[in-house]
C-alpha positions in Angstrom: -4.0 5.8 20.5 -5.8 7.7 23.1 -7.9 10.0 22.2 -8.2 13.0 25.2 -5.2 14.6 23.7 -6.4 15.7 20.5 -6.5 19.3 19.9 -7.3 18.8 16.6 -10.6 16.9 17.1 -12.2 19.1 15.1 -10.2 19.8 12.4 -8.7 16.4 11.4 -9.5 12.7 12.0 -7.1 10.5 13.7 -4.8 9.1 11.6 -2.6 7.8 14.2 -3.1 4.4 15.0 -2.8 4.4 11.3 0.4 5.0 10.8 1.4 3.3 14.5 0.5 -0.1 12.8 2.7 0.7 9.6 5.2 -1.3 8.0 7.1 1.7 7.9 9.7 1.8 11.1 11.1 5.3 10.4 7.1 6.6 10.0 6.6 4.9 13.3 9.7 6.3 14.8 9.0 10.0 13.6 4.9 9.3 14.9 6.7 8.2 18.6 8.7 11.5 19.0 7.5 14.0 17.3 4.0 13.4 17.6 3.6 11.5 20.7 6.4 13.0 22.1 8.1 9.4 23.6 11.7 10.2 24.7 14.3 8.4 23.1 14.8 5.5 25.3 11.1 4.4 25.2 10.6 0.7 24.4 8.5 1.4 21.1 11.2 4.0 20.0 14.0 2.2 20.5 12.2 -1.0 18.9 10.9 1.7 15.9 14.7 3.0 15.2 16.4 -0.7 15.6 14.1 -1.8 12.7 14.5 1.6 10.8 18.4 0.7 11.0 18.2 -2.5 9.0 14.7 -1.5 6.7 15.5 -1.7 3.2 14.0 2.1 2.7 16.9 3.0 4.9 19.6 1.2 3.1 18.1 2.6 -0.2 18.8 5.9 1.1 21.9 5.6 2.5 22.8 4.3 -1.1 22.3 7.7 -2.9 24.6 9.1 -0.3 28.5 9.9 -2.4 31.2 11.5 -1.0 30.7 15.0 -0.7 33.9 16.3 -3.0 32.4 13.8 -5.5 31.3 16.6 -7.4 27.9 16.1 -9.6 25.4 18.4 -11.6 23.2 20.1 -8.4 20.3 20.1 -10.6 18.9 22.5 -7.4 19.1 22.9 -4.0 15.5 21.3 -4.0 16.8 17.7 -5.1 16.8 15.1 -2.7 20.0 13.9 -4.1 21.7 17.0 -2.5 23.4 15.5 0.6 21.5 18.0 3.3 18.8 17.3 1.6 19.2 13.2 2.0 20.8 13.7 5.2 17.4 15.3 6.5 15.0 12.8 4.7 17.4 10.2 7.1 17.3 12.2 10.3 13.3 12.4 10.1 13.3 8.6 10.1 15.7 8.5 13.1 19.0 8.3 11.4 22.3 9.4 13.8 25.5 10.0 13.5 27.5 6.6 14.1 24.6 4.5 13.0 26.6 4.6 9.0 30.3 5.1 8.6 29.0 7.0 4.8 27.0 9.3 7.0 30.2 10.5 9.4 32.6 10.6 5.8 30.1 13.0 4.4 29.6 15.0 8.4 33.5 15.5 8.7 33.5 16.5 4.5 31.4 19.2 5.4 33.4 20.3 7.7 36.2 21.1 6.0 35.2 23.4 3.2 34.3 26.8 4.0 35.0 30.0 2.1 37.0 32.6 3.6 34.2 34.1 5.5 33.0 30.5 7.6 30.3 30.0 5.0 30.1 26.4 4.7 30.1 25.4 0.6 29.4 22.2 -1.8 30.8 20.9 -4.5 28.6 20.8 -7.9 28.3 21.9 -10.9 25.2 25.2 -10.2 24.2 24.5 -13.8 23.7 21.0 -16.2 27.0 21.5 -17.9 29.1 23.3 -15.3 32.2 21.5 -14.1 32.2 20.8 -10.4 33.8 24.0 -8.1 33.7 24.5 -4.5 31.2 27.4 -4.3 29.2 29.1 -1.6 25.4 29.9 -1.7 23.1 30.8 1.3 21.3 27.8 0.6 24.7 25.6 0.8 25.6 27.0 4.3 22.4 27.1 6.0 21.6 23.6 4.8 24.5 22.0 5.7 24.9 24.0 9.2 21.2 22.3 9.7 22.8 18.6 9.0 25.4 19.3 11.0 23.8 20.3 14.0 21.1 17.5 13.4 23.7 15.0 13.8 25.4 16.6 16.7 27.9 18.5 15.5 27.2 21.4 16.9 30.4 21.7 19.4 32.4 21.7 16.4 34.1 25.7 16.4 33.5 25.4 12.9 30.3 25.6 13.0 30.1 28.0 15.4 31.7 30.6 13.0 29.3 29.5 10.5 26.4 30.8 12.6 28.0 34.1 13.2 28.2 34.4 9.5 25.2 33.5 9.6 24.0 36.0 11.3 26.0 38.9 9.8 24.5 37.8 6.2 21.1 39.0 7.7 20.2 42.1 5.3 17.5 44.3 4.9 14.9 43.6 1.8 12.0 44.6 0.0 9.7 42.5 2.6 12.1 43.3 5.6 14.7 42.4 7.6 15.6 38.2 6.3 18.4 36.6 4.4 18.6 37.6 0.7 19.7 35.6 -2.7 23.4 36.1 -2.5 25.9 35.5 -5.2 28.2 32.5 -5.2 31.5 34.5 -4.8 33.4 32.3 -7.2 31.2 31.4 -10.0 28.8 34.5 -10.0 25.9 32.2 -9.9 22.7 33.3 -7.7 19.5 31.5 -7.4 16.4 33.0 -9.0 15.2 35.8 -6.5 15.2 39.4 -7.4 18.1 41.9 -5.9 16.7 43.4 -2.9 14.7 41.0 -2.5 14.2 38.3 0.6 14.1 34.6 -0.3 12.1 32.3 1.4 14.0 29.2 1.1 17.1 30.1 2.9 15.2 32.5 5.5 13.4 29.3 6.3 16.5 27.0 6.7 18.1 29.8 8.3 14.9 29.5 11.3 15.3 25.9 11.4 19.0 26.1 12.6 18.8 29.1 14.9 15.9 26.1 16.4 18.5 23.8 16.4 20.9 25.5 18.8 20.4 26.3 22.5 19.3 29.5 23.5 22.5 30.8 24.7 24.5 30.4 22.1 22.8 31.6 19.6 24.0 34.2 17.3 20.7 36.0 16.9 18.4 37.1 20.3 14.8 35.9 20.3 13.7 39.5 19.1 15.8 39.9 16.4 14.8 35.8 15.5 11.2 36.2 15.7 11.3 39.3 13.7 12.6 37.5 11.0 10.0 34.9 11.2 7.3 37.9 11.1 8.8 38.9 7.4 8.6 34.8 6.4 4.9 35.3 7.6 4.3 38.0 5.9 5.6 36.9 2.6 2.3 34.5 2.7 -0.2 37.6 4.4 1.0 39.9 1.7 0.6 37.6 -1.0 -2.4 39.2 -3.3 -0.2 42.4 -3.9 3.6 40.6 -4.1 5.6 37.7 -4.8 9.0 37.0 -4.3 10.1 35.9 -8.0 9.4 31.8 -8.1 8.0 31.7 -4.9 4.4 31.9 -4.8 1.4 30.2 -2.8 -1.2 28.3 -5.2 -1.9 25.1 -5.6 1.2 23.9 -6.2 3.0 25.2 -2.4 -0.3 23.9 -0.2 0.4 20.5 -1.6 3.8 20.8 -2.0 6.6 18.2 -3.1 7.7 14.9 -2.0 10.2 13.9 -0.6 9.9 18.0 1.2 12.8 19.7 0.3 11.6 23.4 -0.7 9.5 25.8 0.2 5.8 25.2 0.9 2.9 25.5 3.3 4.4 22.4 5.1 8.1 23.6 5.5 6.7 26.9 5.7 4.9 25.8 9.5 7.5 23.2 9.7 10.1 26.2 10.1 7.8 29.4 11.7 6.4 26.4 14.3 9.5 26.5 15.7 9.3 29.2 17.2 5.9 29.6 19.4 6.3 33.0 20.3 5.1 34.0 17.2 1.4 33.1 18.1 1.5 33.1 22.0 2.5 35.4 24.4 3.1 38.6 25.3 4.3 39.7 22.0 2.1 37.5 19.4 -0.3 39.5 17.3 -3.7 38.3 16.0 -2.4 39.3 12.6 0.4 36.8 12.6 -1.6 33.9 14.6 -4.3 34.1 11.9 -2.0 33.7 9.0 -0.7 30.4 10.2 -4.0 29.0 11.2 -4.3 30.2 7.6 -1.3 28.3 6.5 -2.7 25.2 8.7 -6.4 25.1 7.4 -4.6 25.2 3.9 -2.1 22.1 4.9 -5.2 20.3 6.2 -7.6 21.1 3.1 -4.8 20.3 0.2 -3.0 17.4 1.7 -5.2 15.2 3.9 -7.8 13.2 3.2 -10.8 11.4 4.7 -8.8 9.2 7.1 -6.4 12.1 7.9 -3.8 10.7 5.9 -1.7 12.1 3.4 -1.3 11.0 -0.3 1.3 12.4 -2.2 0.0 14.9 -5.3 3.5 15.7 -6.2 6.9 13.5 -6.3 10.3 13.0 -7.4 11.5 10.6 -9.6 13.2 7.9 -8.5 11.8 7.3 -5.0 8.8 4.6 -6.3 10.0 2.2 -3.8 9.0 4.5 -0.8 5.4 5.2 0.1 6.4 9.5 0.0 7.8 8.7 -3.8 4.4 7.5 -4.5 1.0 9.5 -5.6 -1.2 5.9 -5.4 -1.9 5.8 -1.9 -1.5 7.1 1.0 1.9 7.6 2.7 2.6 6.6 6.4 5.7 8.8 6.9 4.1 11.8 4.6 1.4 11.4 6.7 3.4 11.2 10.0 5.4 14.2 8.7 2.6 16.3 8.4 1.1 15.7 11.6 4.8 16.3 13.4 3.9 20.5 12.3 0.8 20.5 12.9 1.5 19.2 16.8 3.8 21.9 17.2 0.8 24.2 16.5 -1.8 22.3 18.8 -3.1 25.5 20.8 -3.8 27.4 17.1 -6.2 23.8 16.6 -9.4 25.7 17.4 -8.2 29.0 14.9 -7.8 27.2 12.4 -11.0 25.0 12.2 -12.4 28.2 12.0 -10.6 29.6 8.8 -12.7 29.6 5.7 -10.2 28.0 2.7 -12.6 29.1 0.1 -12.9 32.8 1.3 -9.0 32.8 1.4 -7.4 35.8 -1.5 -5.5 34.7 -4.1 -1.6 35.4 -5.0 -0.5 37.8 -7.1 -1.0 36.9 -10.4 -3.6 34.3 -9.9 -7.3 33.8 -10.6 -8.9 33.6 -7.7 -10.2 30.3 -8.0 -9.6 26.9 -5.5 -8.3 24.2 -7.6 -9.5 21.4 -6.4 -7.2 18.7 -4.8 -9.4 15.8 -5.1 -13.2 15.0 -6.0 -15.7 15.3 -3.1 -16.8 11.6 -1.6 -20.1 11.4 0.1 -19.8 9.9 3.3 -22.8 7.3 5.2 -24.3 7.6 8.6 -25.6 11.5 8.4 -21.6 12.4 8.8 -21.2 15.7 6.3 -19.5 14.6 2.5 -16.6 16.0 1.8 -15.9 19.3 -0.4 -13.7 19.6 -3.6 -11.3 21.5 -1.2 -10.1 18.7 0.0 -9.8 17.4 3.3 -12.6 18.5 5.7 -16.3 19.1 4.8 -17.2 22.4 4.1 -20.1 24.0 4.9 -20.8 27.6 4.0 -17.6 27.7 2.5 -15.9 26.9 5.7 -13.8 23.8 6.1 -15.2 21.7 9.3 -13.3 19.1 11.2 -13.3 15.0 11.4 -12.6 13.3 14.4 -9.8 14.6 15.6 
């Protein structure tokens, strides 16, 4: 790969002729465009997707795809088997609509179940032995809006209305204007945050989808957007003195969960990257650009290591045969994944080589102390050994950058 485009020179080393010569076609795909930014009818990308289409990863995961009014224990909103969440994992790795008649039964399913107010709504049991009933959380609308507009069906009027409801679900919280934990209006249930309280999960799936739809149809201005991203932000700045209930920001969300399905320093940037604004510009404050080069030194330090690459620390069950599923080795599309955020943030590169991970506070509630993600390595050749952070040498407590 050449090498006059890296922004990140200094931060990470260049882990992408790495994953370009993986046996992986949907990490090579998701490398192409959203890393090297190669439209769509580019040679490799079209020769990346055609082999993605007939990979047996791909038909693995189209295999844990049931009809939608199916109805099954959710087990969370986290799992992979929830269908947005599956639907997403596809998409990354170049999945369309039309490319899987299971994919288009499930798109039109979702479609047709709303509540009375446009809020789109799944079918599952919200605890292990609940029977199956149509039922209507944030995180069931926003997810599914996102799937839907991922695999184009945005013109659908349907999903228009869902946005405006969207929109008018917006509420004002403890940490500010975002989208609370609401109720399921037929069973009662509500996920774990507080009353009054913001939650992070759906704010964040609620900023992927206003991403996902042109500016001019969108039911929220850019203002009114990017203030909401500024309370997402500050969840993370405000961290030593409050924490939404189950959300925090140790160990645990730097390294995060494979396949990504919750909240977490890399869905975290994946979502507020969106959304450059927030760092650039007119309106960008120094507060909020150093919290994500903040967010960014952390997703670097926890998750990469010498190479650049990302190994796995955490994974669900039941996804062995995929490199993400696997804590062994290093992952080509985790890896890929990772550096798809961390392009969107490629003029916050030099900030965040300058963050110090081991002079970073705490959360509320914790000790203080870095865990370590892995044991240091000496490296040959006078290059600097690494530090029981993680990825990057550190050198007066300050993580320092590879080769890229």
């Amino acid at each position: 790969m050449p090498r006059h485009d890296r922004p990140w020179a200094a931060v990470l080393p260049d882990a992408r002729d790495w994953v370009a010569s993986s046996p992986d076609p949907g990490a090579r795909w998701l490398l192409l465009t959203a890393v090297l930014d190669r439209d769509a009818d580019d040679p490799a990308v079209r020769a990346a997707r055609a082999e993605m289409l007939t990979h047996p990863d791909t038909a693995d995961l189209l295999s844990r795809l049931t009809p939608w009014d199916a109805g099954a224990p959710l087990g969370g909103h986290n799992a992979p088997a929830f269908a947005p969440n599956l639907l997403a994992l596809l998409a990354d790795r170049g999945l369309r609509s039309g490319d899987d008649p299971r994919v288009d039964a499930v798109l039109d399913a979702m479609l047709e179940h709303a509540d009375d107010e446009d809020r789109f709504s799944s079918f599952a049991g919200r605890r292990a032995d609940d029977p199956p009933v149509w039922g209507t959380l944030l995180c069931d609308t926003h997810a599914i809006a996102e799937t839907l507009l991922r695999y184009g069906r945005g013109d659908d009027p349907r999903v228009g209305r869902a946005l405006e409801r969207m929109a008018a679900d917006l509420a004002d919280t403890a940490q500010g204007r975002a989208w609370p934990c609401r109720p399921d209006p037929v069973t009662g249930f509500r996920g774990p945050g507080r009353r009054g309280e913001m939650c992070p999960q759906v704010t964040l799936e609620a900023l992927r989808v206003l991403s996902l739809v042109p500016a001019g149809r969108r039911p929220l201005d850019e203002a009114r957007t990017l203030a909401v991203a500024r309370v997402a932000l500050g969840v993370w700045r405000d961290r030593a003195v409050a924490k939404p209930y189950m959300f925090g920001h140790g160990a645990t969300f730097k390294t995060g969960k494979w396949p990504a399905t919750w909240y977490s320093a890399l869905t975290l940037l994946d979502a507020l990257g969106r959304w450059p604004a927030l760092w650039r510009g007119p309106g960008a404050s120094d507060d909020d650009r150093r919290a994500l080069a903040e967010l960014a030194a952390c997703l670097v330090a926890y998750t990469t290591d010498d190479d650049g690459r990302v190994t796995p620390r955490s994974t669900f069950r039941g996804f062995e045969q995929h490199t993400f599923g696997r804590k062994d080795g290093p992952s080509p599309f985790a890896t890929s994944a990772t550096l798809a955020v961390l392009h969107r943030l490629d003029d916050l590169a030099d900030d965040v080589a300058r963050v110090d991970v081991l002079a970073l506070g705490s959360s509320k509630g914790g000790t203080g102390q870095v865990r370590p993600p892995r044991a240091p390595r000496a490296t040959g050749g006078g290059a600097v050994g690494r530090s029981a952070v993680g990825r990057g040498a550190v050198q007066g407590g300050a993580v320092q950058g590879g080769a890229w």
